[in-house]
FILO-6643 format. One record per residue: residue in three letters; chain; x negated, z negated, y of N, C-alpha, C, O in turn. Coordinates in Angstrom, 2 decimals, padded with zeros to 5 digits, always signed. Each point is the difference from the previous one (the first is absolute). Layout:
BEGIN
ALA A X Z Y X Z Y X Z Y X Z Y $
...
This chain:
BEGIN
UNK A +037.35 -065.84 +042.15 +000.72 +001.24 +000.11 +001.37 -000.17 -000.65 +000.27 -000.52 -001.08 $
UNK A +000.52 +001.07 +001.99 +001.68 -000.26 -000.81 +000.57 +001.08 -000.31 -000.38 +000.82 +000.83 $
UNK A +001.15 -000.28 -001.64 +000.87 +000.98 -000.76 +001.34 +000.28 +000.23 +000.74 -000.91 -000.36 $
UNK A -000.23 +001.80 +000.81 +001.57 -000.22 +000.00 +000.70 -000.39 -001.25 -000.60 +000.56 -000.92 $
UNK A +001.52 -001.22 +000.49 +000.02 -000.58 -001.03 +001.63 +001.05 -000.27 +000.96 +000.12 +000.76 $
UNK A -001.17 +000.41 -001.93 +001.36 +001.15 -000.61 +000.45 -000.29 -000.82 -000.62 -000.29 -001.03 $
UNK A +001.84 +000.24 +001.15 +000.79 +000.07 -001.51 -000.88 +000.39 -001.62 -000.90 +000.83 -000.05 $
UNK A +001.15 -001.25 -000.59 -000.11 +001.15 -001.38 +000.19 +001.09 -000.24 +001.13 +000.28 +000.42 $
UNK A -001.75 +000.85 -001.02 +000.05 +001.20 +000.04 +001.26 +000.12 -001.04 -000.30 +000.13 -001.19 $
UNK A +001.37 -000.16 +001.45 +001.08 +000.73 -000.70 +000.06 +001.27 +000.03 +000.07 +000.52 -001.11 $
UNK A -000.07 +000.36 +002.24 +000.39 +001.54 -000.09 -001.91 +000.61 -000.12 -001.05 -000.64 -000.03 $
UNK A +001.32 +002.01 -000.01 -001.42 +000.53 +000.36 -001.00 -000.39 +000.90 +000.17 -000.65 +001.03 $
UNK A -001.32 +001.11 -001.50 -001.00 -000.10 +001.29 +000.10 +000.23 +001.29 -000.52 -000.70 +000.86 $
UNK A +001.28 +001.83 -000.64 +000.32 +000.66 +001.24 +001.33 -001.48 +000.71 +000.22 -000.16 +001.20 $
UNK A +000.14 -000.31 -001.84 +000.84 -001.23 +000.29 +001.53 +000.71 +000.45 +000.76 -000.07 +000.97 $
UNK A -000.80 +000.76 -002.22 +001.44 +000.63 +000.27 +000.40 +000.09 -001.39 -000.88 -000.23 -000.83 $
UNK A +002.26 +000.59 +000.35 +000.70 -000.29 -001.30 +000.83 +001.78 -000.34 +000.62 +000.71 +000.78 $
UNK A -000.94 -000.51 -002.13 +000.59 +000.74 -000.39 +001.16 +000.01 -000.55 +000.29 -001.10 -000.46 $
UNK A +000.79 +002.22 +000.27 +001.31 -000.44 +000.16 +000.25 -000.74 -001.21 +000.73 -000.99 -000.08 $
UNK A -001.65 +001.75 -001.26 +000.13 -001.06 -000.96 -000.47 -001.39 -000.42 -000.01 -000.44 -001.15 $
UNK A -000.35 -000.15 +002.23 -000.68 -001.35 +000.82 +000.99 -000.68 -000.08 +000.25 -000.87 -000.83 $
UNK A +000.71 +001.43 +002.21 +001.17 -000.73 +000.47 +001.08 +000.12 -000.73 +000.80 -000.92 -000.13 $
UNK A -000.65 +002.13 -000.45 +001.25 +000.10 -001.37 -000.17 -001.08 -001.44 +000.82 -000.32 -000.85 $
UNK A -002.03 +000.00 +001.01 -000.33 -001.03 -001.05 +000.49 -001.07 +000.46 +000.92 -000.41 -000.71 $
UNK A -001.16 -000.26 +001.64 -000.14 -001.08 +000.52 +001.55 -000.33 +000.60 +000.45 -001.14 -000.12 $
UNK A +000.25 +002.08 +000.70 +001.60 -000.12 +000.47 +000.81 -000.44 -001.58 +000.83 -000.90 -000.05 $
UNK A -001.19 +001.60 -001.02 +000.64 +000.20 -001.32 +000.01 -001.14 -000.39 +000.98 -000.64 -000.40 $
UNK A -002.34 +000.20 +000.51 -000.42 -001.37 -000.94 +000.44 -001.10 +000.90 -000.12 -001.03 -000.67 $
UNK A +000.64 +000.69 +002.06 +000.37 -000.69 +000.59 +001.44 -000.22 +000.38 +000.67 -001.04 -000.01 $
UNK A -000.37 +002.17 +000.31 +001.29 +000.63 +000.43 +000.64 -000.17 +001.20 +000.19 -001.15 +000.40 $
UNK A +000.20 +002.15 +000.27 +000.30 -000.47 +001.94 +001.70 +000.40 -000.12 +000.61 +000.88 -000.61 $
UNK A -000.22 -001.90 +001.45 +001.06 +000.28 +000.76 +000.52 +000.35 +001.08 -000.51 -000.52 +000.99 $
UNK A +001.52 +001.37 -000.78 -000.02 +000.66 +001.64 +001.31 -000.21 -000.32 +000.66 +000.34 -000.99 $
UNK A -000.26 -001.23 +002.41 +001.33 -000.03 +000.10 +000.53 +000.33 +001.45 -001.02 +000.18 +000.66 $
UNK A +001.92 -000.04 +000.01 +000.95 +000.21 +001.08 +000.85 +000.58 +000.14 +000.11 +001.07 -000.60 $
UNK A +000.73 -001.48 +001.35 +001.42 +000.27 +000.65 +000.42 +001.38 +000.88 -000.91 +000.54 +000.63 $
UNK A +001.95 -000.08 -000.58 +000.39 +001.05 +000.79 +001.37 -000.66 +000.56 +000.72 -000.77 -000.63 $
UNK A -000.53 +001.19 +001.81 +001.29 -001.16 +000.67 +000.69 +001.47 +001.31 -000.67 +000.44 +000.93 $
UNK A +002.24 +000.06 -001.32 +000.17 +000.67 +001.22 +001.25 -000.46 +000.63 +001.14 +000.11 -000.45 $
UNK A -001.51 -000.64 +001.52 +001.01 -000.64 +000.94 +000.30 +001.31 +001.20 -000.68 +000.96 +000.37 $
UNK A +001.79 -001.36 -000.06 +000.65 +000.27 +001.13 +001.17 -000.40 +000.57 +001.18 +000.09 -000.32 $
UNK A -001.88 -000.60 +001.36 +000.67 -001.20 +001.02 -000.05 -001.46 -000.62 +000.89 -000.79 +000.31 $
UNK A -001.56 +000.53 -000.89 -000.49 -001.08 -000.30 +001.19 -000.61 -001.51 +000.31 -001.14 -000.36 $
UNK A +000.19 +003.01 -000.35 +001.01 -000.24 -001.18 -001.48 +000.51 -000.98 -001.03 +000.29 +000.61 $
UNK A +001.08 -000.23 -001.85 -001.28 -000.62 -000.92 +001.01 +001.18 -000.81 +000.97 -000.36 -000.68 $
UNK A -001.44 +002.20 +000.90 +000.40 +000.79 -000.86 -000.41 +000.03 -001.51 +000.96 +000.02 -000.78 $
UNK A -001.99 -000.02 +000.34 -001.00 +000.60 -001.04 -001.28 -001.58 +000.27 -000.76 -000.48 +000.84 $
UNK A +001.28 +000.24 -002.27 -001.98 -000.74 -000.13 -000.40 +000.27 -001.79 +000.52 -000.25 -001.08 $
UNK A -001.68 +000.87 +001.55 -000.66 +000.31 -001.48 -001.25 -000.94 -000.04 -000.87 -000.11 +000.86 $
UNK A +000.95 -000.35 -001.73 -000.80 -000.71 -000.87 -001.24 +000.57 -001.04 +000.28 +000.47 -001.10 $
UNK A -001.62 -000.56 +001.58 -001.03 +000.70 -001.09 -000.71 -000.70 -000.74 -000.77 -000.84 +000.47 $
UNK A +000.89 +001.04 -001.74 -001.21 -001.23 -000.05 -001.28 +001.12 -001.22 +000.42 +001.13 -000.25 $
UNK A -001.21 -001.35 -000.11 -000.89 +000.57 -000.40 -001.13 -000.59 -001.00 -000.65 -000.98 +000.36 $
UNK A +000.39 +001.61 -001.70 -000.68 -001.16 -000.48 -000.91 +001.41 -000.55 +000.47 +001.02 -000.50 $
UNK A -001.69 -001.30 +000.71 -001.03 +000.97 -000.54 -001.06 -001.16 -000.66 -000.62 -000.91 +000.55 $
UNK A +000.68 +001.41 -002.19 -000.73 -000.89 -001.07 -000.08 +000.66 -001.27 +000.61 +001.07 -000.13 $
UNK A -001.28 -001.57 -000.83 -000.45 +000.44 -001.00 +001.19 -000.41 -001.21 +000.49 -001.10 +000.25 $
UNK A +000.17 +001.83 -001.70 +000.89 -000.36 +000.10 -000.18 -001.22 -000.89 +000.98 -000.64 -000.36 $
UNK A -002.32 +000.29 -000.03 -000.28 -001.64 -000.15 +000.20 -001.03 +000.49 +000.40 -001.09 -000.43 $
UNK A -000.97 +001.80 +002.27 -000.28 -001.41 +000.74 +002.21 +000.02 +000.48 +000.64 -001.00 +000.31 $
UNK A -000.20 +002.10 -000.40 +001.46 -000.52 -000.21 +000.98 -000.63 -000.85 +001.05 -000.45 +000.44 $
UNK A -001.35 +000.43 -001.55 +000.49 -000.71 -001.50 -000.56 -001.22 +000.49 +000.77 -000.95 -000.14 $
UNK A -002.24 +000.60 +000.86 -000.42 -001.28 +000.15 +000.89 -000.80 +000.89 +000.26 -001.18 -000.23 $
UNK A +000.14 +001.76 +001.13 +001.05 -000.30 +001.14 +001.16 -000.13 -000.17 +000.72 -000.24 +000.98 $
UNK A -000.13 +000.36 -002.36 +001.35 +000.60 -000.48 +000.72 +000.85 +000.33 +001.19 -000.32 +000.04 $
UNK A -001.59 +001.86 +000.37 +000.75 +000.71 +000.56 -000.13 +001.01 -000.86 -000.95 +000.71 +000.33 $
UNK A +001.79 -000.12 -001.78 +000.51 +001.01 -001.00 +001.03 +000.54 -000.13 +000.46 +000.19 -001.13 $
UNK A +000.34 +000.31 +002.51 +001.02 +000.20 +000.14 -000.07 +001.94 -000.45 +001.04 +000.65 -000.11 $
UNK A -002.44 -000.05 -000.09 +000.34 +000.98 -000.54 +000.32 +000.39 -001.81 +000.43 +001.02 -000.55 $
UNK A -000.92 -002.49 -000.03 +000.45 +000.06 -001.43 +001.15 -000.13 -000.56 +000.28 +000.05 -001.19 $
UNK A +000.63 -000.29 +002.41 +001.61 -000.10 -000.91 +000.97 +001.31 +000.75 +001.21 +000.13 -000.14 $
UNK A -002.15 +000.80 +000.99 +000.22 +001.09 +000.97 +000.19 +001.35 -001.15 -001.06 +000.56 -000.27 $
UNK A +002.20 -000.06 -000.36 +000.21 +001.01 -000.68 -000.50 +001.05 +000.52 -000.38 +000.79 -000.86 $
UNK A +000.18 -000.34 +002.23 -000.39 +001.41 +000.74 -001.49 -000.47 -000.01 -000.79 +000.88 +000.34 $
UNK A +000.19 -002.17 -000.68 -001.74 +000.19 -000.50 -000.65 -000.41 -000.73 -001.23 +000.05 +000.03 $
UNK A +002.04 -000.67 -001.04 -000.40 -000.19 -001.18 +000.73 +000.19 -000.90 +001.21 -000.09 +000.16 $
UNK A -001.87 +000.46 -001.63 +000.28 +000.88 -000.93 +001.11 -001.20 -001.16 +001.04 +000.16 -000.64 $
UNK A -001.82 -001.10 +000.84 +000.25 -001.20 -000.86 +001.63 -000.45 +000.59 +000.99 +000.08 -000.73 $
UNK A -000.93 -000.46 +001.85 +001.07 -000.57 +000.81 +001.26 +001.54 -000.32 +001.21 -000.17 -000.15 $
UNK A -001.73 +001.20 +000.11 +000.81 +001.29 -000.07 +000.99 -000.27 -001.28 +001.21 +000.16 -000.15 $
UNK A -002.34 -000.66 -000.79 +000.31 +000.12 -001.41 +000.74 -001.25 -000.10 +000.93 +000.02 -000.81 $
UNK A -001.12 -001.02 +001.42 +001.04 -001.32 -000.27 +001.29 +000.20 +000.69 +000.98 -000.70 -000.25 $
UNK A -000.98 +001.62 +001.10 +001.26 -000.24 +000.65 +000.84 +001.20 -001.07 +001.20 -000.19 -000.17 $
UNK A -001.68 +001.10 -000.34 +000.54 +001.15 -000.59 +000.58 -000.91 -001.51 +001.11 +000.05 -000.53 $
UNK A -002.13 -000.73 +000.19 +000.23 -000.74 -001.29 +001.66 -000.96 +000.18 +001.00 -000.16 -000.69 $
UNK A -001.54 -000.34 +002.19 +001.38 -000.73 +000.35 +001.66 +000.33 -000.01 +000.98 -000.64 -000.36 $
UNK A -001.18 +001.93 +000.91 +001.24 +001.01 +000.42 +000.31 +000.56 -001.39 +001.18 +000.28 -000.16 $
UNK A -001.88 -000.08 -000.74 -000.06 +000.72 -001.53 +001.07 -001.21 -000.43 +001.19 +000.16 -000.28 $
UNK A -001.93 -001.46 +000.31 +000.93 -001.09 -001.06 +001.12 -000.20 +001.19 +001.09 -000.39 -000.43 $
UNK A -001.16 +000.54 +001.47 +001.59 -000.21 +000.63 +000.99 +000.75 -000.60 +001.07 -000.42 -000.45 $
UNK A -001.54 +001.73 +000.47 +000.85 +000.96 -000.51 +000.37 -000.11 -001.34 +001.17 +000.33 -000.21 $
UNK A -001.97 -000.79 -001.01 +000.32 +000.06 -001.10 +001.00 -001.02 -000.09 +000.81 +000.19 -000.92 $
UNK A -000.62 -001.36 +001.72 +000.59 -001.34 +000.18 +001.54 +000.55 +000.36 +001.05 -000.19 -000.61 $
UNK A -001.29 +000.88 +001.73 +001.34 +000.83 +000.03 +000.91 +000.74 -000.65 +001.23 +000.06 +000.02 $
UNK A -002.70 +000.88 -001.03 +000.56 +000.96 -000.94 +000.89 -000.86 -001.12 +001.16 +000.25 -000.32 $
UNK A -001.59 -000.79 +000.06 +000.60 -001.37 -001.21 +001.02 -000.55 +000.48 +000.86 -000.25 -000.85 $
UNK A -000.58 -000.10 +002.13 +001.18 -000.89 +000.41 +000.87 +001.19 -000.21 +000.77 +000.04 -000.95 $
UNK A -000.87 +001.05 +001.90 +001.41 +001.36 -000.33 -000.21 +000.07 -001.19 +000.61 -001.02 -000.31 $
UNK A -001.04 +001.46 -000.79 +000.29 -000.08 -001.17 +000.72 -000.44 -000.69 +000.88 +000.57 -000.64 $
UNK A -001.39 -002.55 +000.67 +000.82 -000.76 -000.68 +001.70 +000.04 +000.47 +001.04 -000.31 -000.59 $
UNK A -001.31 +000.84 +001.94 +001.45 -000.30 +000.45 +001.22 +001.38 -000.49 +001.22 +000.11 +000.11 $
UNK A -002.25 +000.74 -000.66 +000.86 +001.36 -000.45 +000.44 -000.26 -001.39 +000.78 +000.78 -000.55 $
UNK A -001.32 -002.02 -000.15 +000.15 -000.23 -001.12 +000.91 -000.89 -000.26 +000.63 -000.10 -001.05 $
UNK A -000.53 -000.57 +002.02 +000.72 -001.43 +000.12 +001.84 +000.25 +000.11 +000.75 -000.96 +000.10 $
């Protein structure tokens, strides 16, 4: 007697996946969706947009090297504060140069 032979039971019994199944599993892997948008007319190349898409966990992205929201002032608090820290000593750098020169 022979068996159909199945995969491993990854999702439920019912052999279907719950969304927090596949939200696990996209996160911990991470997918990319990419493509093009192209508008010609007459064979002149008006508009091309470019998409690209990265849906991941923000581990499995640090793993990948992609932390481009930690030096992002509009989303992080830290990067806010370094750039504010920055502009503070520019200015004081400034304040000191007119100074010395009112003295001079």
């Amino acid at each position: 007697m022979t068996t159909a032979s199945r995969l491993p039971g990854t999702y439920g019994p019912d052999g279907g996946a719950n969304l927090a199944d596949i939200l696990e599993r996209v996160l911990d892997k991470g997918v990319v969706i990419a493509g093009d948008i192209r508008i010609n007319l007459l064979d002149i190349e008006l508009l091309t947009i470019k998409l690209r898409l990265i849906v991941a966990s923000v581990d499995k992205a640090k793993e990948m090297g992609i932390d481009w929201w930690e030096d992002d002032p509009s989303l992080s608090s830290g990067a806010r504060h370094r750039e504010l820290a920055a502009e503070n000593e520019r200015l004081q750098h400034r304040l000191a140069e007119l100074e010395h020169r009112d003295t001079a």
